[in-house]
KEGUMI-195462 format. One record per residue: residue number from 1; chain; x, y, z of N, C-alpha, C in turn. Coordinates in steps of 0.1 Angstrom, whole numbers. Layout:
// KEGUMI-195462
  resi  chain    n_X    n_Y    n_Z   ca_X   ca_Y   ca_Z    c_X    c_Y    c_Z
   NUM      A      X      Y      Z      X      Y      Z      X      Y      Z
...
// end
This chain:
// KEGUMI-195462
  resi  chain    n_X    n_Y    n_Z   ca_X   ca_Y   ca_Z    c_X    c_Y    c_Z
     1      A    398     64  -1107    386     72  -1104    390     82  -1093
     2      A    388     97  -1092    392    106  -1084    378    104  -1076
     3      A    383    111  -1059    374    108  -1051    360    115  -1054
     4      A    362    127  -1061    351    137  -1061    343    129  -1072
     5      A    349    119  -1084    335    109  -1095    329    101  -1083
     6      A    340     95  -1075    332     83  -1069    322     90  -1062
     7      A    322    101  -1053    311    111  -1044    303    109  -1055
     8      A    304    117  -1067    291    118  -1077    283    106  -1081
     9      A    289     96  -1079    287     83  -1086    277     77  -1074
    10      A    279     78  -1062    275     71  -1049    260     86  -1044
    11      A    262     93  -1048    250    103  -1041    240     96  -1041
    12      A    232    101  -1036    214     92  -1037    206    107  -1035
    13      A    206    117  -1042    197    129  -1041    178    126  -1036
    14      A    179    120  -1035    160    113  -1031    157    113  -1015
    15      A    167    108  -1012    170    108   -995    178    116   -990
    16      A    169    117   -975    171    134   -967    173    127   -956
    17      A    182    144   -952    184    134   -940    174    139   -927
    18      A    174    140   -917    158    141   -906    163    161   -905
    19      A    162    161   -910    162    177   -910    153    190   -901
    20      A    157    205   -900    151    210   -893    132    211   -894
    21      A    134    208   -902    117    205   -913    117    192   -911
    22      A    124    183   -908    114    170   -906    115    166   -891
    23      A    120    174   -884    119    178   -870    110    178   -868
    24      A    105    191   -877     92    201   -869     80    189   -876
    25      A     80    184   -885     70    176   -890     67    164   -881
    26      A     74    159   -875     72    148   -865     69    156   -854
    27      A     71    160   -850     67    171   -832     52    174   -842
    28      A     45    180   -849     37    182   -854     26    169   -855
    29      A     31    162   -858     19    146   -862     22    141   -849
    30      A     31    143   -843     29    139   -826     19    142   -818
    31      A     20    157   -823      7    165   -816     -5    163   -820
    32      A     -5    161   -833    -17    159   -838    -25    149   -837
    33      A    -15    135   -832    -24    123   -828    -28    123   -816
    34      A    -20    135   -806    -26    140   -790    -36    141   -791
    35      A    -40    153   -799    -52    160   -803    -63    153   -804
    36      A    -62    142   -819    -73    135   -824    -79    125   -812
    37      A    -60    119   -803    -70    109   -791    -74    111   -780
    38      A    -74    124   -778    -85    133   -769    -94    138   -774
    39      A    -99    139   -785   -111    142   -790   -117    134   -790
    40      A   -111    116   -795   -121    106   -802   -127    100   -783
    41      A   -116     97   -775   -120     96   -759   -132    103   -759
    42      A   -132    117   -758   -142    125   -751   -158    119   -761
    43      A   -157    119   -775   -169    116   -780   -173    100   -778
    44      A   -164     88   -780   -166     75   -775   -173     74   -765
    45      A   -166     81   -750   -173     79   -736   -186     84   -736
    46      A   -189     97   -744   -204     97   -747   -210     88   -752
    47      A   -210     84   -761   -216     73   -774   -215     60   -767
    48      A   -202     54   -759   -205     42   -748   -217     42   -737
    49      A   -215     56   -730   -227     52   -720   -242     55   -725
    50      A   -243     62   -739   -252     63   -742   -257     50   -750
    51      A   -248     40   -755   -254     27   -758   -251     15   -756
    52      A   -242     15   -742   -238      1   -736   -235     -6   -743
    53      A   -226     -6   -757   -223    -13   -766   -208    -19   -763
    54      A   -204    -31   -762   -193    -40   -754   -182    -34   -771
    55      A   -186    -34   -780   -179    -32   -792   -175    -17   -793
    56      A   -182     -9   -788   -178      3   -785   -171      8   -772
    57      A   -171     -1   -766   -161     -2   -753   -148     -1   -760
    58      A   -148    -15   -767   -131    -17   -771   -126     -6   -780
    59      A   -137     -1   -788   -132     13   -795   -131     23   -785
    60      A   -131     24   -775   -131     36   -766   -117     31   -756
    61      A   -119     18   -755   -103     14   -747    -89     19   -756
    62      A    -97     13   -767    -81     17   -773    -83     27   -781
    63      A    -91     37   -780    -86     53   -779    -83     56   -767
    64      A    -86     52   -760    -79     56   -744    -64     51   -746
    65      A    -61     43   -751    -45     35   -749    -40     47   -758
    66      A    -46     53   -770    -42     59   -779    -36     74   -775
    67      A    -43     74   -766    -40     93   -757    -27     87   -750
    68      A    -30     76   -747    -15     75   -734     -6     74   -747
    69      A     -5     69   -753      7     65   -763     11     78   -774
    70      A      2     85   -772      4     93   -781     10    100   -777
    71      A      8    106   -757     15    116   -751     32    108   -749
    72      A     31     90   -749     43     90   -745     50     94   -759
    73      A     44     92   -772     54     90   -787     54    110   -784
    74      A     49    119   -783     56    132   -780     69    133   -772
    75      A     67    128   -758     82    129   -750     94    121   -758
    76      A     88    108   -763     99     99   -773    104    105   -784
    77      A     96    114   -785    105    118   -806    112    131   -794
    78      A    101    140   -786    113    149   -785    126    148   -780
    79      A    127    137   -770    139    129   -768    150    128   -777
    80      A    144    118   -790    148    114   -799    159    124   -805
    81      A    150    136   -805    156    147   -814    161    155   -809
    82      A    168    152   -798    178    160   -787    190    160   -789
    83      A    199    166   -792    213    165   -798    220    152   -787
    84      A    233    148   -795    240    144   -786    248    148   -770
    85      A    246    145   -760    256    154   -748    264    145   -743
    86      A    274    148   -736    284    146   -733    276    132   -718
    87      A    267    128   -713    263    115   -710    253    107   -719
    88      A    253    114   -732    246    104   -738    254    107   -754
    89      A    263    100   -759    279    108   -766    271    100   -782
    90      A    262     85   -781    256     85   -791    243     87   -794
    91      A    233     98   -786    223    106   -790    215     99   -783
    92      A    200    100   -784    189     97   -778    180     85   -784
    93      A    189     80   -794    174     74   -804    167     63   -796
    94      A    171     60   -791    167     47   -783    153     48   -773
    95      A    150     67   -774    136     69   -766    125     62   -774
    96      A    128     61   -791    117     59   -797    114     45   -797
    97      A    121     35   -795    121     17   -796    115     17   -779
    98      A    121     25   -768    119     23   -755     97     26   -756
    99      A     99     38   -762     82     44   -764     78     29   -771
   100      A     82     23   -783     74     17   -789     70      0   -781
   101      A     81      1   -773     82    -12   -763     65    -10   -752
   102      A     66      1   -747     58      2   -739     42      4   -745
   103      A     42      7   -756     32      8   -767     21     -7   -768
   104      A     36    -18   -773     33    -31   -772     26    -35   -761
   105      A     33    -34   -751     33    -39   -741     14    -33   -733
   106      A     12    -17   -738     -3    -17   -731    -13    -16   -744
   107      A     -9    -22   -755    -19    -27   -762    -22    -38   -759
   108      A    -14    -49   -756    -21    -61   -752    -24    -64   -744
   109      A    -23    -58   -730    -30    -54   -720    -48    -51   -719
   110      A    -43    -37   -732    -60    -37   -733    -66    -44   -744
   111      A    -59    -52   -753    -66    -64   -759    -71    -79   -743
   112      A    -63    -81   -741    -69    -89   -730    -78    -87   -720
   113      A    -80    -71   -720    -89    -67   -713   -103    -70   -723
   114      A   -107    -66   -733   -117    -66   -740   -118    -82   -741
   115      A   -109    -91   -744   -115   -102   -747   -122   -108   -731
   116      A   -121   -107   -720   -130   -107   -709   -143   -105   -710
   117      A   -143    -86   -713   -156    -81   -716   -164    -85   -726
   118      A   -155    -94   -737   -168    -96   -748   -172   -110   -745
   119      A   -164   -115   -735   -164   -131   -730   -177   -129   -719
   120      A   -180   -120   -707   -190   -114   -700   -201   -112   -708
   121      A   -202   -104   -719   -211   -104   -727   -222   -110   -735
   122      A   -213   -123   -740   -217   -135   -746   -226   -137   -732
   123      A   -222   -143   -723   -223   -151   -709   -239   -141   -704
   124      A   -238   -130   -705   -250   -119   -697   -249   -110   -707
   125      A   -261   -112   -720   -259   -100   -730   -269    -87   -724
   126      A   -265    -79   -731   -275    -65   -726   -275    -56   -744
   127      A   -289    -50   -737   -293    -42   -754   -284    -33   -756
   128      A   -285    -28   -768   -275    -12   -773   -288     -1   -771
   129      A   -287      4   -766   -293     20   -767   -288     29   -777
   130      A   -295     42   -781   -290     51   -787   -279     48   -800
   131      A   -283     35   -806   -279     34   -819   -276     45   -829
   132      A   -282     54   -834   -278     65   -841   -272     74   -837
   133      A   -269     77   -820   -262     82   -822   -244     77   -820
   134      A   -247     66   -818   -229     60   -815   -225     59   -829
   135      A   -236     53   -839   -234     50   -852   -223     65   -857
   136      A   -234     76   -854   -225     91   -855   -213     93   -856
   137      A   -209     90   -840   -191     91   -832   -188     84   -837
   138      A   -193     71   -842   -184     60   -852   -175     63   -863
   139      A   -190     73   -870   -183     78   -884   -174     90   -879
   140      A   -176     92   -874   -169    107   -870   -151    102   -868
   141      A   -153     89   -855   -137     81   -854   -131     81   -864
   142      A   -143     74   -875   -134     66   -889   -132     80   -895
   143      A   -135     87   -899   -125    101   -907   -118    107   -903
   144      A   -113    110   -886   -105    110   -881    -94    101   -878
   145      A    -92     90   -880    -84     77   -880    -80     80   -897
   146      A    -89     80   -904    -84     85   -918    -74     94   -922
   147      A    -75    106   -917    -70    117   -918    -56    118   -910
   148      A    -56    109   -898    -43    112   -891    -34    101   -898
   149      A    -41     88   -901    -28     75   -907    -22     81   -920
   150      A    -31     87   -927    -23     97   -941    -16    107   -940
   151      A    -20    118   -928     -5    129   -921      5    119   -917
   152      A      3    111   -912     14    101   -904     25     92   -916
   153      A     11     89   -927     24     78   -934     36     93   -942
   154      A     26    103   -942     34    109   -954     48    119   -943
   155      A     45    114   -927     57    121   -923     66    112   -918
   156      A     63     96   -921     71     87   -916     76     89   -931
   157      A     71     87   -942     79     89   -952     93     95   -954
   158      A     90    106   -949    101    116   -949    111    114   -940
   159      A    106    112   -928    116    117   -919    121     95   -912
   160      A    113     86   -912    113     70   -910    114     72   -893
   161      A    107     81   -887    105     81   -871     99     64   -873
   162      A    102     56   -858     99     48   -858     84     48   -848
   163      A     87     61   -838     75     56   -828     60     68   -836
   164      A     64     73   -847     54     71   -857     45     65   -861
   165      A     58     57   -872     56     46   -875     45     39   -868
   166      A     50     32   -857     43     25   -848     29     32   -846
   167      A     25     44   -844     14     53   -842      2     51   -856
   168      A     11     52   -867     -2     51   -876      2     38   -878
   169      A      6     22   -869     -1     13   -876    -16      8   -863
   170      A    -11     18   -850    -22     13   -836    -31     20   -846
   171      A    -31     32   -856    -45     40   -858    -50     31   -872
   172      A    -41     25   -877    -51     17   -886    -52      5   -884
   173      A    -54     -2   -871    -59    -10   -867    -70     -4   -859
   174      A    -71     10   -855    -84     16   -847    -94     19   -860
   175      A    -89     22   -871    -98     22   -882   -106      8   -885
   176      A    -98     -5   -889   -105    -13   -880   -116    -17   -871
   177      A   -112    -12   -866   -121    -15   -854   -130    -10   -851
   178      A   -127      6   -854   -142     17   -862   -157      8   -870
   179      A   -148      3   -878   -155     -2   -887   -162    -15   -882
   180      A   -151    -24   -874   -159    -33   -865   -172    -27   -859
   181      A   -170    -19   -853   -181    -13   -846   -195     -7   -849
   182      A   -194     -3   -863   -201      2   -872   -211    -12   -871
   183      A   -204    -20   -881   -213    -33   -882   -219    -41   -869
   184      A   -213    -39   -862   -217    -46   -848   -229    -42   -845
   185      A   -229    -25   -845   -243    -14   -844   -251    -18   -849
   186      A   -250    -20   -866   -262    -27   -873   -264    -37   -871
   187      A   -258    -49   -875   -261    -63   -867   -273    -64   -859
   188      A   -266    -59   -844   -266    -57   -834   -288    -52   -835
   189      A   -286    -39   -837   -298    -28   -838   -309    -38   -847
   190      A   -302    -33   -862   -311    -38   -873   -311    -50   -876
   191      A   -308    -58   -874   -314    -73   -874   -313    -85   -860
   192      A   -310    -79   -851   -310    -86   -840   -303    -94   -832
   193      A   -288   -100   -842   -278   -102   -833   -271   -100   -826
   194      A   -272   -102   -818   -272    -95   -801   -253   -100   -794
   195      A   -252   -113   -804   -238   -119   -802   -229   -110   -812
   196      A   -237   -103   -820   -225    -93   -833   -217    -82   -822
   197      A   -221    -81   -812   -212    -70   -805   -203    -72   -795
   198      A   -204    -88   -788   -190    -91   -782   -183   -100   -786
   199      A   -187   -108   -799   -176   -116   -811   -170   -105   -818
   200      A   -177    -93   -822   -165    -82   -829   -155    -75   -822
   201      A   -161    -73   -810   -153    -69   -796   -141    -78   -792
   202      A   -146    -94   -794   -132    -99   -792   -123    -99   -806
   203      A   -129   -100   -817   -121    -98   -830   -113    -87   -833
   204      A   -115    -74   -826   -113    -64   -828    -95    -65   -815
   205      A   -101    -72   -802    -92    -72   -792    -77    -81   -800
   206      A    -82    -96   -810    -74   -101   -815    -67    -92   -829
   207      A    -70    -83   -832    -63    -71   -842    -54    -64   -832
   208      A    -59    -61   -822    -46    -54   -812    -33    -64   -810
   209      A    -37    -73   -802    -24    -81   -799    -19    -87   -815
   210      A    -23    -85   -825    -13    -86   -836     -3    -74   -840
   211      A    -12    -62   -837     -5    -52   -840      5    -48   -821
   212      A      4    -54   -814     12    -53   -803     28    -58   -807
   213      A     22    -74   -812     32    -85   -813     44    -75   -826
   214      A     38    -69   -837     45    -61   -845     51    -50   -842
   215      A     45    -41   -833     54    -30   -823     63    -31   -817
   216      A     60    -43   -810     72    -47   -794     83    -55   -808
   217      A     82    -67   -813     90    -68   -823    101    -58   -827
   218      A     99    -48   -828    108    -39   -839    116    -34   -830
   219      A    105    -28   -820    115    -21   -807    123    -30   -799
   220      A    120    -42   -799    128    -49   -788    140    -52   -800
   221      A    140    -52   -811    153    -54   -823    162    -45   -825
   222      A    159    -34   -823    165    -20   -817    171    -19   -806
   223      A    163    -25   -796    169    -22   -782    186    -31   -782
   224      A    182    -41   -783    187    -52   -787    202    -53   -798
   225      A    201    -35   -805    210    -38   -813    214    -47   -824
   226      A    201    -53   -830    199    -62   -837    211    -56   -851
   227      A    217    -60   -860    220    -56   -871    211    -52   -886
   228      A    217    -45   -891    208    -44   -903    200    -48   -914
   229      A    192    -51   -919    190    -66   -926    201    -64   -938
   230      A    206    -78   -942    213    -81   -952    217    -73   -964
   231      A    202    -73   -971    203    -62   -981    209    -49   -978
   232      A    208    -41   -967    213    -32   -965    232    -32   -961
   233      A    239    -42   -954    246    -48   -949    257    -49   -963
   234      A    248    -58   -974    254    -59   -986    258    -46   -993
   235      A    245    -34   -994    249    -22  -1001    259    -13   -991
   236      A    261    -16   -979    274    -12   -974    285    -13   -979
   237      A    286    -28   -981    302    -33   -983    305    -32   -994
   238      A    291    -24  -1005    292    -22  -1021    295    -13  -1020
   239      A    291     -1  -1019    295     13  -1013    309     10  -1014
   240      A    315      9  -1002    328      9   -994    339      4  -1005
   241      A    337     -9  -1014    341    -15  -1020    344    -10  -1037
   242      A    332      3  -1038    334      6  -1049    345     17  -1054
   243      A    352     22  -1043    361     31  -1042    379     22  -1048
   244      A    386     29  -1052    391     19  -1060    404     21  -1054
   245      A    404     19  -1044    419     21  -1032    415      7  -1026
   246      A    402      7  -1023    401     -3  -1012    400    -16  -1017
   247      A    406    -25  -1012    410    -35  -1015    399    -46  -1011
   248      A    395    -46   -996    385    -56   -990    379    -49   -982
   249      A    366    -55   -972    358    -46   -966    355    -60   -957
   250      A    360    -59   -946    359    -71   -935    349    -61   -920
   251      A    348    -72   -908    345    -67   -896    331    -56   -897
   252      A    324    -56   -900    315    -47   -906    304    -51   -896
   253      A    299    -40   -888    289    -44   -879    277    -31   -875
   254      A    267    -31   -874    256    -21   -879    248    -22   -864
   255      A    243     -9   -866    231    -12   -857    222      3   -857
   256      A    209     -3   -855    195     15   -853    197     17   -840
   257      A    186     30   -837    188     35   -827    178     47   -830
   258      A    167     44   -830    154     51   -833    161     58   -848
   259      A    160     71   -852    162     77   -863    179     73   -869
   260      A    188     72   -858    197     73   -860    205     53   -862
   261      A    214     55   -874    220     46   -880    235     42   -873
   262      A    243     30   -872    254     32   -866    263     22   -875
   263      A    274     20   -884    284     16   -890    295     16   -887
   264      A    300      8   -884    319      4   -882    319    -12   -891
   265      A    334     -4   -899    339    -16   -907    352    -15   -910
   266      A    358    -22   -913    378    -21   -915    376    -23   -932
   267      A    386    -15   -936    391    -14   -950    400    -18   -950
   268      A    407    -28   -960    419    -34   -965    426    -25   -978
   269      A    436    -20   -970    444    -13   -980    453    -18   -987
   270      A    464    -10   -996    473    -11   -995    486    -10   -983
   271      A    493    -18   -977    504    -21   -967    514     -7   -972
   272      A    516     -5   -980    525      8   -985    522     13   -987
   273      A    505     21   -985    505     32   -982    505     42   -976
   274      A    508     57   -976    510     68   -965    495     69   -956
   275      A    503     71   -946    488     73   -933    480     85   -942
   276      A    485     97   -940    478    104   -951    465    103   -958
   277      A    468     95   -971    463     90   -984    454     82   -973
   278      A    459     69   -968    447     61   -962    434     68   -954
   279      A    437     81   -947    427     89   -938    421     92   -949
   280      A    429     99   -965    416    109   -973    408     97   -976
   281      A    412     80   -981    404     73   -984    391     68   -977
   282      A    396     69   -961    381     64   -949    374     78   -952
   283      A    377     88   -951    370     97   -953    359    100   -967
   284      A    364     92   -977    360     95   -986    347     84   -986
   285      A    350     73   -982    340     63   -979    331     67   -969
   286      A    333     72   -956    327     77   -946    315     88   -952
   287      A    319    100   -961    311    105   -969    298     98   -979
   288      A    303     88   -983    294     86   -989    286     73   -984
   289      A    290     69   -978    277     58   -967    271     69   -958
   290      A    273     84   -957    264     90   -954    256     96   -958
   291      A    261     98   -971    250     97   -985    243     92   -985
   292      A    244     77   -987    235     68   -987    227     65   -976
   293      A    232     67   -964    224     60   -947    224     77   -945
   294      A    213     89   -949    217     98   -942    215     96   -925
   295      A    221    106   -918    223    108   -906    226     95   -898
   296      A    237     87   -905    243     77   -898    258     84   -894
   297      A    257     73   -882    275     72   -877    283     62   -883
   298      A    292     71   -891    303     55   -894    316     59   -889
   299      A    323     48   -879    334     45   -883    344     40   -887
   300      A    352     42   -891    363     34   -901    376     31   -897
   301      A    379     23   -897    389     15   -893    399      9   -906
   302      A    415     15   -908    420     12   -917    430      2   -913
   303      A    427     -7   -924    437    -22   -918    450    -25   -934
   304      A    458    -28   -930    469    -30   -945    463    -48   -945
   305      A    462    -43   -961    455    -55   -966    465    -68   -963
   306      A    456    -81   -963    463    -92   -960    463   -100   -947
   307      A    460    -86   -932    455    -92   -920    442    -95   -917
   308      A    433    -93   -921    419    -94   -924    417   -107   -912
   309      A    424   -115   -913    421   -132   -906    423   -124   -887
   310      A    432   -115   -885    432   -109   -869    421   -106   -867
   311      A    413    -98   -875    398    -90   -871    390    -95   -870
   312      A    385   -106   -880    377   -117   -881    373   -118   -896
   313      A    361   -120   -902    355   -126   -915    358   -116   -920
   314      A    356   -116   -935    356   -107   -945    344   -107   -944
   315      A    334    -98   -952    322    -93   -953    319   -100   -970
// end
């Protein structure tokens, strides 16, 4: 098989790689979640002091977490998307796991915070005022929460930003919690339980710290240099292995780094072949695991088949 079938054979035409358009599409939904959690802030703090509602606190906390996180997931993707320079030689990705760490870390902050407040509440309840109009800003959150998690999944789609990612899962957990709040109103207003507004308040706080525990997770697996799951690990060494020079595919070690992918693995050649030939063959593998993993780094390492046991395991 000549190198140019195997290219044709290995393409994956479906997947792109983060491109000048999926640049601007992420800088874009970045902004646009700035936008929405300064809007929903400014209308919540109305609608809180206008109905002293402990459930509409925590919807206003974590639109408040949501402006801070949104302005940090702007400085993190533009980071992210900073070319490589000569003190940072493998690129930036690591702003987006570092953003999504700190993400974790003040969501459950302000989950802990609310479960106090709705624990005060129970203890010293107080009425809701101005029910119709918080009900309002409620509906108003929830279409907005709607609108940005759907721009968001369809740009995580594209481009797999992680501190995205992370962004529309805090907003559909604020959808959530929207909706917590909704019902708490009525409860609360139209039938008189008075406890429906700081039991939802703490339920809503226990939705955060799940979605914290899922943030800080990923990013701290990143940071950390975790390797790639298996399945992907395996369609490497399938890739690599389908080229019909290479003999074995040992030492193989992976790692993310926000958008960006990282691969090194040793190829088992033939012992008699010319340096040459061996460089067109890394290369030709090199190409096409970037086919496959667009905008990853691979490097290749060619070893004469048979030493495999110096380097360590076969794959």
């Amino acid at each position: 098989m000549s190198d140019a079938k195997y290219h044709e054979d290995l393409t994956m035409p479906e997947q792109s790689i983060v491109s000048e358009q999926g640049s601007a599409m992420m800088r874009r939904a970045a902004t646009a979640s700035l936008v929405v959690s300064l809007f929903l802030v400014g209308i919540k703090t109305f609608a809180y002091f206008a109905s002293h509602s402990v459930a509409l606190l925590a919807s206003l906390a974590d639109s408040a977490l949501d402006l801070f996180t949104a302005w940090l997931n702007l400085l993190a993707i533009r980071s992210a998307l900073t070319p490589a320079d000569d003190d940072h030689r493998f690129g930036h990705g690591k702003a987006e796991p570092l953003a999504g760490l700190a993400q974790g870390a003040f969501i459950a902050a302000s989950a802990l915070f609310l479960v106090i407040q709705g624990v005060n509440r129970i203890l010293v309840p107080e009425p809701i005022d101005h029910s119709v109009e918080a009900l309002i800003v409620m509906c108003i959150a929830i279409a907005c929460a709607i609108g940005l998690i759907l721009y968001e999944r369809k740009v995580v789609a594209h481009t797999g930003s992680l501190a995205l990612e992370a962004d529309q899962t805090h907003y559909f957990g604020d959808l959530v919690t929207n909706i917590g709040v909704v019902l708490a109103l009525l409860l609360t207003t139209r039938m008189g339980w008075t406890l429906a507004d700081p039991l939802i308040a703490i339920a809503v706080a226990g939705i955060m710290l799940y979605s914290a525990f899922g943030v800080g997770r990923q990013s701290f697996h990143q940071l950390m240099d975790r390797e790639m799951p298996d399945a992907e690990r395996a369609r490497i060494c399938a890739i690599a292995k389908s080229h019909p020079a290479v003999l074995n595919v040992h030492d193989l070690k992976t790692r993310t780094a926000g958008l960006s992918s990282f691969i090194q693995l040793h190829l088992g050649l033939d012992p008699n072949m010319r340096l040459a030939e061996a460089h067109a063959i890394s290369d030709a593998v090199e190409q096409a695991l970037q086919e496959a993993f667009p905008g990853a780094e691979v490097i290749i390492h060619q070893d004469p088949a048979g030493l495999e046991p110096l380097h360590g395991p076969a794959d």
